[in-house]
N, C-alpha and C positions, 0 to 999 in steps of 0.2 A: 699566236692569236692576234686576231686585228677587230678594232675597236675605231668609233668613228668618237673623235674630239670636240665636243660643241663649241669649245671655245678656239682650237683652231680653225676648225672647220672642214675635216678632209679624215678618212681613214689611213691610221696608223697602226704599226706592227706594234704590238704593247711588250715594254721592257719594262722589264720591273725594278723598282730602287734596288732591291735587295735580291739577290738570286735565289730563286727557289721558294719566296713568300709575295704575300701581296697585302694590302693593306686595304679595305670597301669603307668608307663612310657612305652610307644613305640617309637623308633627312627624311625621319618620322612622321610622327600624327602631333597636331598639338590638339591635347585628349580633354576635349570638352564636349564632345560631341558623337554621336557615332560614327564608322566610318562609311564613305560611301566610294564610288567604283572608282574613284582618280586615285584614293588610295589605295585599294586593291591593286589597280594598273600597276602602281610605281613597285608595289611590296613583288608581285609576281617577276615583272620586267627583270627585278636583281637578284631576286631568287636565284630566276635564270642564269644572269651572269654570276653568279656566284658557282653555283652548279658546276657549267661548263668550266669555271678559272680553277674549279679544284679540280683539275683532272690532271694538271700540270704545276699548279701550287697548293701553298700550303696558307690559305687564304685566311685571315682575320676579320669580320667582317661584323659592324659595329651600327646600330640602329637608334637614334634617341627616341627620346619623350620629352616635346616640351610640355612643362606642367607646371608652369607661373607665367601666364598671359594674360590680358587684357580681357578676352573671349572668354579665359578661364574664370577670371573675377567677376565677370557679370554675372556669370549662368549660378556664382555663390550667391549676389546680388539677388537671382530670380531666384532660384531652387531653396534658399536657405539651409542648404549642407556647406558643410565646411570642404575649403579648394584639394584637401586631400583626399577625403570621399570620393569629390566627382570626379580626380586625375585617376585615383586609383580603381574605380569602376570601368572608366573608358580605356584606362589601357588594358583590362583583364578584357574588356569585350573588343580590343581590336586583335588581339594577340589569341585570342576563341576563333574569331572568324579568320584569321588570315591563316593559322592552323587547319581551317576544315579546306583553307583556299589549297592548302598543300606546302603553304611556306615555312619554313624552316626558321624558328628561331636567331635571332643574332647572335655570337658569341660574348658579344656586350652589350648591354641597353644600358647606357645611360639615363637617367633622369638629370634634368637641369637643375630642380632643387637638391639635388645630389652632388653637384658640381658648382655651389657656391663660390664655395674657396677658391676656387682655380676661376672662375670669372670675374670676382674681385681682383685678383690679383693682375689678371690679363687685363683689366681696363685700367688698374693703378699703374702699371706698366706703360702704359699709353701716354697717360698724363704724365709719369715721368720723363718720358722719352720727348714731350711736347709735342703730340701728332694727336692729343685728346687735349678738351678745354670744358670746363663746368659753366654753367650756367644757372638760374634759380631754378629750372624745371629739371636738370640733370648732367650727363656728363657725357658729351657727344664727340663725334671720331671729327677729326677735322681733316676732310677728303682734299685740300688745298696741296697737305702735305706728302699724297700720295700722288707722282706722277703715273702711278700707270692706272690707278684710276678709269672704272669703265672698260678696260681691257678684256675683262672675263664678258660681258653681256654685248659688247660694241654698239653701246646705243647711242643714238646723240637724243638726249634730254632735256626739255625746256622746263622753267620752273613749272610753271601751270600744271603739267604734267606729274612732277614729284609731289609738290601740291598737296594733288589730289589722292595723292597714293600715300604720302607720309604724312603724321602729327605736325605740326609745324610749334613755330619756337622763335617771337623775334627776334630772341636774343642769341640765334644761331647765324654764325660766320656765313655761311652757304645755305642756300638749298636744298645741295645735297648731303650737306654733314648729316648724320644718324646717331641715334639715342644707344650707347653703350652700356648705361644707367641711368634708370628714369625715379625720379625725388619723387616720393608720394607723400602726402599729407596726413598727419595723424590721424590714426587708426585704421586706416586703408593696411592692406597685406604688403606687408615690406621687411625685409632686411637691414642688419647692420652692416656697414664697410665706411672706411675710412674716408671716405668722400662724402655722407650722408645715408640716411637711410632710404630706403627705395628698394626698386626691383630693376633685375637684368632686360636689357633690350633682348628683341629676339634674334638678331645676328650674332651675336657674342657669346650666344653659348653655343650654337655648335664650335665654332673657333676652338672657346676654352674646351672642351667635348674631346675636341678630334687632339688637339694639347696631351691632354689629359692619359687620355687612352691609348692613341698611335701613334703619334708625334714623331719622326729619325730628329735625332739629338742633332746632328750632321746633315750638311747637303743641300741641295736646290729645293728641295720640296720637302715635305712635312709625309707625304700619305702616297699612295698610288692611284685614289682613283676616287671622288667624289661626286656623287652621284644624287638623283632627287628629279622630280619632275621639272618639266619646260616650265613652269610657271614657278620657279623657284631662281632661274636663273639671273633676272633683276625683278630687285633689287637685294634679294637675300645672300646668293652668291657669288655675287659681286663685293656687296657690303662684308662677307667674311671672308674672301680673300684678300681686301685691301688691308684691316684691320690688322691679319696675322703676317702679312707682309711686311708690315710698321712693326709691328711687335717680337717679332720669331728673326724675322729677316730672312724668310723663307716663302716660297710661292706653300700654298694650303696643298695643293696637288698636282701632280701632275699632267693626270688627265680627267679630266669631266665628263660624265655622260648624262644625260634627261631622256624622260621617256616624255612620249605625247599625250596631249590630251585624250582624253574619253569626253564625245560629244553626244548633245542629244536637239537634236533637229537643227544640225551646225553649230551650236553654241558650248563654249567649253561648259562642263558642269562645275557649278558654283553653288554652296547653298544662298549666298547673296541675291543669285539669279531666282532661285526658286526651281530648280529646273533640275536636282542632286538625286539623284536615285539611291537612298541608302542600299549598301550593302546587306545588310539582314533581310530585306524587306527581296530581294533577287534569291538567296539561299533559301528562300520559305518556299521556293518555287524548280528549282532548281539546283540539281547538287554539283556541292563545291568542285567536285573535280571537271565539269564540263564547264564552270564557270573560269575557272583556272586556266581549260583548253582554247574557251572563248578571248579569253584576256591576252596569253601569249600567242595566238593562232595569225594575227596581226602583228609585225615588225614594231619592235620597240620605241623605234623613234614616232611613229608614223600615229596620228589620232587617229582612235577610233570613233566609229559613228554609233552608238549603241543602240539596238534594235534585236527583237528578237528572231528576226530570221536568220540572223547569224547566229545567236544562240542556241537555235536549233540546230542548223546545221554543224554546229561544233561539238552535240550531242550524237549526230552521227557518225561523226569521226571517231570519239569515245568508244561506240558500239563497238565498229569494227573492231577495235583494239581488240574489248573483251570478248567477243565472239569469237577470235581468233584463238584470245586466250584460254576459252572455253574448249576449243578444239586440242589443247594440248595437256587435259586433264591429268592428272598423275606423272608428268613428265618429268623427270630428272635433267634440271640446266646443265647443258653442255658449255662449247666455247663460243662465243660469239663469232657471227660470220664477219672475217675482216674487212670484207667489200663493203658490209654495209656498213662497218662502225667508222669506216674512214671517211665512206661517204657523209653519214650524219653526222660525227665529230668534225669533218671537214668545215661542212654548211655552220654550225653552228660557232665554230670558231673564226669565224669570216664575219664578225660583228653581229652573232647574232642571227645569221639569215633564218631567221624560221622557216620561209616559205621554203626555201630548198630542203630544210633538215625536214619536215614534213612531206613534201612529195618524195622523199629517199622513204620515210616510214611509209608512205602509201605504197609505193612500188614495193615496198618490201612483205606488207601483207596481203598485197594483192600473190606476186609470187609464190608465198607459206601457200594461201589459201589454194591456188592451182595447183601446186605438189600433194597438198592433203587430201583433194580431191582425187587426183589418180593413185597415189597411195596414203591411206590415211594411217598405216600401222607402223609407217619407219619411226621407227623410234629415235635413230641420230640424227635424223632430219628434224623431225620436233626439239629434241635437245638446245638443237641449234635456236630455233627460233625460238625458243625458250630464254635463250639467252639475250637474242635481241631486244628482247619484251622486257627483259628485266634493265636494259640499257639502256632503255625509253625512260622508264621510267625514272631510273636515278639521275636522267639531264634534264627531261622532261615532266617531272613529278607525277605524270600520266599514269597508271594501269597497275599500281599497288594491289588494290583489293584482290579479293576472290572474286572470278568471275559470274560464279550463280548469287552471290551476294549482289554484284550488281545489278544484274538482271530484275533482282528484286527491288531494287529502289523504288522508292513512295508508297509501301506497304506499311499501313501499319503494322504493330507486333500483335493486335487484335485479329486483323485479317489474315494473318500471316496462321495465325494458330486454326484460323476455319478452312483456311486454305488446307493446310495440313491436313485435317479433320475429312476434310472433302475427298483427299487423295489417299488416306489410308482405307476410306468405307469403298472407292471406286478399287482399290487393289483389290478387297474383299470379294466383293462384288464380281472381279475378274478371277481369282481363287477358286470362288464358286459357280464359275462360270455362266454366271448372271448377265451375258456381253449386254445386255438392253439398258441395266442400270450402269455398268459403267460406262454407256456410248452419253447418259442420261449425266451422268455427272461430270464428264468431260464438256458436255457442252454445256451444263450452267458456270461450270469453271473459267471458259470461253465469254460467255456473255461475261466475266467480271474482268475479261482481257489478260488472264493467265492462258498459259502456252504449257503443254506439258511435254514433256522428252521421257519416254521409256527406255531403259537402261540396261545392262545386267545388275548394272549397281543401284536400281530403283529406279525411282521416279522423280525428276529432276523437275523443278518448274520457273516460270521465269513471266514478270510483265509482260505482255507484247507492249506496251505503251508507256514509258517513262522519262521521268524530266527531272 
């Protein structure tokens, strides 16, 4: 498999530390808030890579939660719940939604207040080592002593610039030194550790995280592959590679991937900006799996522009799927054709390419769908593509359901029962050879944009119009 390095900057053939395993950190939500689509992006974009890396490994693949931050302590400040309330409500509602997204659980979630002990310890370490120094506001990394400093992000940074982006601290060596432990003030939310009481910076806990969790005891690097959006890359991932560098004497990972922004009218989404489309507020209108198809239908690196004419039309890519799927009713999965699996496993082990592994699934049900046409009864024919369908979907998380199920999407389970209702009195009706009232009840059916398919196996029905 080949994977493009952010921090080298060029695709490379991906080795892994360890033969036969691989090691994903992804940076999280910090859960004060609900999520919106830059999250989605990030959680779908390594789904995917995860997906595709298990096909060849045996992948470990490890997800936080930060849940003691600054953003988190205010929203106790406004809301008047206590910070594990509101941690543990946002991560139940980002872990709902990113479920209906089609994503896959972590094998590990950490939480940061979970991992105390081992960030205490990773920042006493520091100061031991003399690469951390305290101050009255807290206990910061001192960047002087890291020459490769900046190497992960390749920026050149003037103070004004960090500044503006970080806490400041006169009583800090550099501009760019950062908070590993920050002193709070009695009765504010804080911890004990032997340097003072306080709370953990936010770089320092994935570090102690990825420690904790996946760490090789041995070796050049700690993990195989650290991952997280382009807007995580400085000062966050930079700041915890230096850090575990100083401390481990190991690079954090070997390779790094980010996914791109999600824009809307050119501008990254930010709630700062005002401009954040939550997620729940898109799913009320739209089901998760073409939201899903939306989100990776665009190359991972590459921002997207968000709008919904692409939403749309990433709804009728979905269709096809199922329509197709629908053509292979009662079929028994055969073997997968190997032209195609090599072609899509190919495309998508090439960093990802969607756009290829995609026009291979078009070409492919374009193909099914012209053989079904002139024969629609081969059965090892359907097997086949029965197969592929199911191939799609365990790389692509695409085309799980039942396909008359989807068809029904945006039915209420009220409408859905008058529907019924409608279609058994119209059977009746044709029973008794009544053709006037059932020609009468297929078209009020029609006016409510129900489509009906008669069967030997009954009476099949299906949205014509959904989202």
């Amino acid at each position: 498999m080949y994977i493009y390095d952010s921090v080298k900057k060029t695709k490379l053939l991906f080795e892994p530390i360890q033969e036969g395993a691989v090691s994903i950190y992804v940076c999280g939500p910090t859960v004060y808030d609900d999520a919106h689509l830059g999250h989605a992006r990030s959680a779908v974009a390594f789904d995917l890579l995860r997906r595709v890396m298990s096909l060849r490994y045996n992948v470990t693949f490890v997800k936080n939660f930060t849940d003691i931050d600054d953003k988190i302590i205010k929203k106790t400040l406004q809301s008047g719940r206590s910070m594990d309330e509101i941690t543990t409500y946002y991560t139940k509602r980002y872990k709902d939604e990113m479920r209906i997204l089609g994503v896959k659980d972590a094998d590990i979630e950490p939480r940061a207040t979970q991992s105390l002990d081992t960030i205490i310890k990773f920042a006493q370490n520091l100061l031991d080592k003399g690469v951390a120094y305290t101050t009255n506001s807290g206990v910061y990394f001192d960047t002087s002593k890291d020459d490769k400093y900046l190497s992960i992000s390749h920026r050149n940074i003037d103070e004004s610039e960090l500044r503006a982006r970080v806490e400041g601290d006169e009583e800090k060596k550099n501009f760019k030194d950062f908070a590993l432990w920050k002193f709070v003030k009695k009765g504010d939310i804080s911890y004990p550790a032997p340097f003072g009481y306080g709370r953990p910076g936010w770089h320092i806990e994935c570090s102690a995280m990825i420690k904790e969790h996946l760490a090789q005891s041995s070796g050049d690097y700690q993990i195989d592959i650290h991952a997280g959006g382009v807007d995580l890359l400085f000062p966050h991932h930079e700041n915890e590679a230096a850090q575990t560098r100083k401390e481990s004497c190991q690079e954090i990972a070997k390779y790094w991937l980010h996914n791109g922004f999600v824009m809307i009218d050119g501008e990254k989404m930010s709630k700062s900006l005002g401009n954040s489309f939550f997620l729940k507020d898109v799913l009320k209108v739209y089901d998760g799996e073409i939201v899903r198809f939306y989100l990776l239908s665009t190359h991972y690196r590459a921002n997207i522009n968000f709008n919904e004419t692409d939403l749309l039309q990433s709804k009728k890519r979905v269709d096809k799927i199922y329509r197709l799927k629908k053509r292979l009713f009662d079929t028994q999965k055969g073997l997968v054709d190997e032209a195609f699996e090599r072609d899509f496993v190919e495309a998508l082990e090439d960093d990802m390419n969607i756009s290829k592994a995609l026009s291979v699934v078009d070409a492919m049900i374009n193909n099914a769908n012209d053989t079904l046409d002139r024969t629609p009864k081969e059965s090892a024919f359907k097997a086949i593509v029965s197969a592929n369908l199911e191939l799609i979907n365990s790389l692509l998380g695409i085309g799980s359901r039942d396909a008359i199920e989807y068809f029904q999407l945006g039915v209420s389970e009220k409408d859905k029962k008058h529907i019924e209702a409608l279609i058994n009195e119209r059977s009746e009706a044709k029973k008794n050879k009544d053709y006037a009232k059932a020609d009468a009840l297929r078209a009020e059916l029609a006016k409510m944009s129900i489509s009906l398919m008669d069967s030997v196996e009954g009476t099949k029905w299906e949205k014509s119009e959904i989202l």
